[in-house]
C-alpha positions as CSV (number, residue, x, y, z in Angstrom):
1,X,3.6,-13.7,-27.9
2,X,3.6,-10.6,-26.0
3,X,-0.5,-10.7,-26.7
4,X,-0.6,-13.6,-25.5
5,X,1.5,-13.0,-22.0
6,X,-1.1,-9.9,-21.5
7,X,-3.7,-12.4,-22.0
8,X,-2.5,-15.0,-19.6
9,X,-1.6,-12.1,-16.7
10,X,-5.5,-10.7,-17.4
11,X,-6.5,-14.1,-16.6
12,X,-4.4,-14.9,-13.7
13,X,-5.1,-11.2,-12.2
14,X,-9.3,-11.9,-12.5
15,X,-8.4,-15.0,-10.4
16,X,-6.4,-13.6,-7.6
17,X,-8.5,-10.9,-7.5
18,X,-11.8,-13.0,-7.3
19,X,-10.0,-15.4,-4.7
20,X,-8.8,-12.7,-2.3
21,X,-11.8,-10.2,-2.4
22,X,-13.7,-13.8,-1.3
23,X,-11.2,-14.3,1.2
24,X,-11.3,-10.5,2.6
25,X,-15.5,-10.3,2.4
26,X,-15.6,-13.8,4.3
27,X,-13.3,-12.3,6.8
28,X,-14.6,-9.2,7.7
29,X,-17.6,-10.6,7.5
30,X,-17.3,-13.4,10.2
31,X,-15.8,-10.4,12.3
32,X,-19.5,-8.5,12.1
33,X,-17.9,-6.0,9.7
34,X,-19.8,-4.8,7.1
35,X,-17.6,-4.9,3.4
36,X,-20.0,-3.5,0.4
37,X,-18.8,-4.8,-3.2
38,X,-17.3,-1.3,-4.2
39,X,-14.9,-1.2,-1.0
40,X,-13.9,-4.7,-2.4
41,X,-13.3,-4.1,-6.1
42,X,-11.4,-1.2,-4.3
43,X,-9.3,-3.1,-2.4
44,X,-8.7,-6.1,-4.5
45,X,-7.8,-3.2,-7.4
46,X,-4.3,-2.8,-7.0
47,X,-3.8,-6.5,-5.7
48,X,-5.0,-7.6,-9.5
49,X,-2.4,-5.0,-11.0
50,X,0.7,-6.3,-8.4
51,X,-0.5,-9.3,-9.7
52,X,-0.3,-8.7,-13.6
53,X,2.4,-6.8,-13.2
54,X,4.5,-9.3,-11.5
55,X,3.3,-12.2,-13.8
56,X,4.2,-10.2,-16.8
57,X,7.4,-9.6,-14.9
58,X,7.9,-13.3,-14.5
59,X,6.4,-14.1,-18.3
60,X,8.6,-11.4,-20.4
61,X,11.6,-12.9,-19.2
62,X,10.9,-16.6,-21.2
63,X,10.4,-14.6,-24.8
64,X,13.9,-14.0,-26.3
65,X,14.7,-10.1,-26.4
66,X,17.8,-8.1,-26.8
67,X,18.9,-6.4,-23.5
68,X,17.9,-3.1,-24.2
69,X,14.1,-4.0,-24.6
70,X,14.0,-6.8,-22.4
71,X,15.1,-3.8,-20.0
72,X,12.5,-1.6,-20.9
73,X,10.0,-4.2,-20.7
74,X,11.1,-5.5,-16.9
75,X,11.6,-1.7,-15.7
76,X,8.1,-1.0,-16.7
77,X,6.6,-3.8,-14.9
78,X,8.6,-3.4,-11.7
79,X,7.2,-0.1,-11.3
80,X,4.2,-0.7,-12.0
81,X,4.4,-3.6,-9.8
82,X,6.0,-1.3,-7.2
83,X,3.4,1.2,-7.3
84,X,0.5,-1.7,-7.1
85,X,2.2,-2.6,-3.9
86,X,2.2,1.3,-2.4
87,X,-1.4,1.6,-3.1
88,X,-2.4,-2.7,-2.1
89,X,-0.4,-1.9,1.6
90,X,-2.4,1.0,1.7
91,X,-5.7,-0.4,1.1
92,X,-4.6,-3.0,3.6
93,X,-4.1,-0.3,5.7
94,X,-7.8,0.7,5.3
95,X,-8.8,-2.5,6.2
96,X,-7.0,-3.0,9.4
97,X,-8.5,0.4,10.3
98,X,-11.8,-0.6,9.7
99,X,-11.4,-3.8,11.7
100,X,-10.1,-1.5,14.7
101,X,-12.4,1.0,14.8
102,X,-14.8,-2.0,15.0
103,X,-13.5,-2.8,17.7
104,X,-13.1,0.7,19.2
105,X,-16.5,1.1,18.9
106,X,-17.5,-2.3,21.1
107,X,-15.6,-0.7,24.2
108,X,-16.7,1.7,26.7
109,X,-13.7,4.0,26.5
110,X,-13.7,7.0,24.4
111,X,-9.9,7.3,23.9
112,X,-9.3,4.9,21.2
113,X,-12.5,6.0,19.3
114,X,-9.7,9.2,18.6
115,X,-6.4,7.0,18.9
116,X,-7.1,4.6,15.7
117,X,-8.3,7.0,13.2
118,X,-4.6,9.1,14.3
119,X,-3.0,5.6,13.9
120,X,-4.7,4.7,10.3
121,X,-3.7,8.0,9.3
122,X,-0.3,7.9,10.5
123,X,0.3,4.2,8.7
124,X,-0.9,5.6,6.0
125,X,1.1,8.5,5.7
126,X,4.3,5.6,6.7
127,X,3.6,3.8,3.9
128,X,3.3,6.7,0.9
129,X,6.8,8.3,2.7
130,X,7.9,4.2,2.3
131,X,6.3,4.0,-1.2
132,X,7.8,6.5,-2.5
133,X,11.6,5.7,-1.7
134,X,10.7,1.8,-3.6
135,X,9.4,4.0,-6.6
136,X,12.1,5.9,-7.0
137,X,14.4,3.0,-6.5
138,X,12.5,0.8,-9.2
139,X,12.9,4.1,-11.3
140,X,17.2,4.0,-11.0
141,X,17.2,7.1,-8.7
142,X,20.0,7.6,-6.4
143,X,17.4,7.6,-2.9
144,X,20.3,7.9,-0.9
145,X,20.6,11.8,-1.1
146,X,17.0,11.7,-1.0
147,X,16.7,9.9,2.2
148,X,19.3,11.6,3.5
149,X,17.4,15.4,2.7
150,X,14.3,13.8,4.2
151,X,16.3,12.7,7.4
152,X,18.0,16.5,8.0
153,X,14.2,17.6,6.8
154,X,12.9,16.0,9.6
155,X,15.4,16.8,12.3
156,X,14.6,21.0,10.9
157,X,11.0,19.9,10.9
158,X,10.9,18.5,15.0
159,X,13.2,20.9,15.8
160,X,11.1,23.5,14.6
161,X,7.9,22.1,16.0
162,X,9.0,20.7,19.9
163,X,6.6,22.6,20.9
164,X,3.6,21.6,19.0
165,X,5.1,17.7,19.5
166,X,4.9,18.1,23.1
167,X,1.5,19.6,23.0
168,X,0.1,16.8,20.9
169,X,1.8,13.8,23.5
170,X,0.4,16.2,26.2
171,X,-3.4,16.1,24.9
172,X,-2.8,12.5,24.3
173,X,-1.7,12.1,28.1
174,X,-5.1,13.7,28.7
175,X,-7.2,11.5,26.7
């Protein structure tokens, strides 16, 4: 049975991947943006592995285990699930920036030809700091001392650096 539930999430990721790398190519392509097969096999990768994960998620549950390995079993798909979704929003990420510097490029101003690679990077960087509090949380950590370090982290951190925040906003001002 549990061959048989890898078979049907195989199948069912092949499908959703086929259906939204389509969906994506179309897209970008009716935009004027150009979307080569690797960058979608890339970017539909971790969509098909959120999407077995979260059918084998939905599948273990109907097969009759004890508690302990019907545990094991769902904790190892929601991470993996979990992580699929870190790197699928950050792939999405990838192609919003693409679609913005797109359009950066069609206007006659400089500025956000440098603003939206800084913003792709910093959404980026948002969603692995996000990523990584779900992981640990679909692992049983306790994130809230780990949030909490990170928070008191960050107040040392812009404390420390004022002065290299200010001259960043200042050169922004400038551009």
């Amino acid at each position: 049975a549990i061959f048989f539930i890898i078979f049907l999430s195989l199948i069912v990721e092949r499908i959703v991947r086929f259906v939204i790398g389509r969906y994506v190519s179309k897209w970008l392509i009716g935009k004027g943006i150009k979307f080569e097969k690797e960058k979608e096999r890339s970017f539909t990768l971790p969509i098909g592995i959120m999407t077995f994960a979260g059918f084998w998620t939905l599948a273990i549950r109907l097969l009759e285990f004890q508690d302990s390995e019907l545990s094991a079993f769902l904790r190892g798909g929601f991470v993996v699930f979990t992580i699929a979704c870190v790197f699928a929003a950050n792939r999405i990420v990838d192609v919003i920036g693409v679609w913005l510097l797109d359009k950066a490029i069609d206007t006659e101003n400089k500025y956000d030809d440098i603003l939206v690679p800084l913003v792709s990077k910093t959404l980026k960087f948002l969603v692995f700091c996000v990523g990584i509090v779900f992981i640990g949380n679909s692992l049983t950590l306790d994130m809230k001392s780990i949030i909490a370090g990170m928070g008191i982290g960050g107040f040392a951190f812009a404390f420390a650096a004022k002065d290299t925040i200010a001259n960043l906003f200042g050169s922004l001002t400038v551009l």
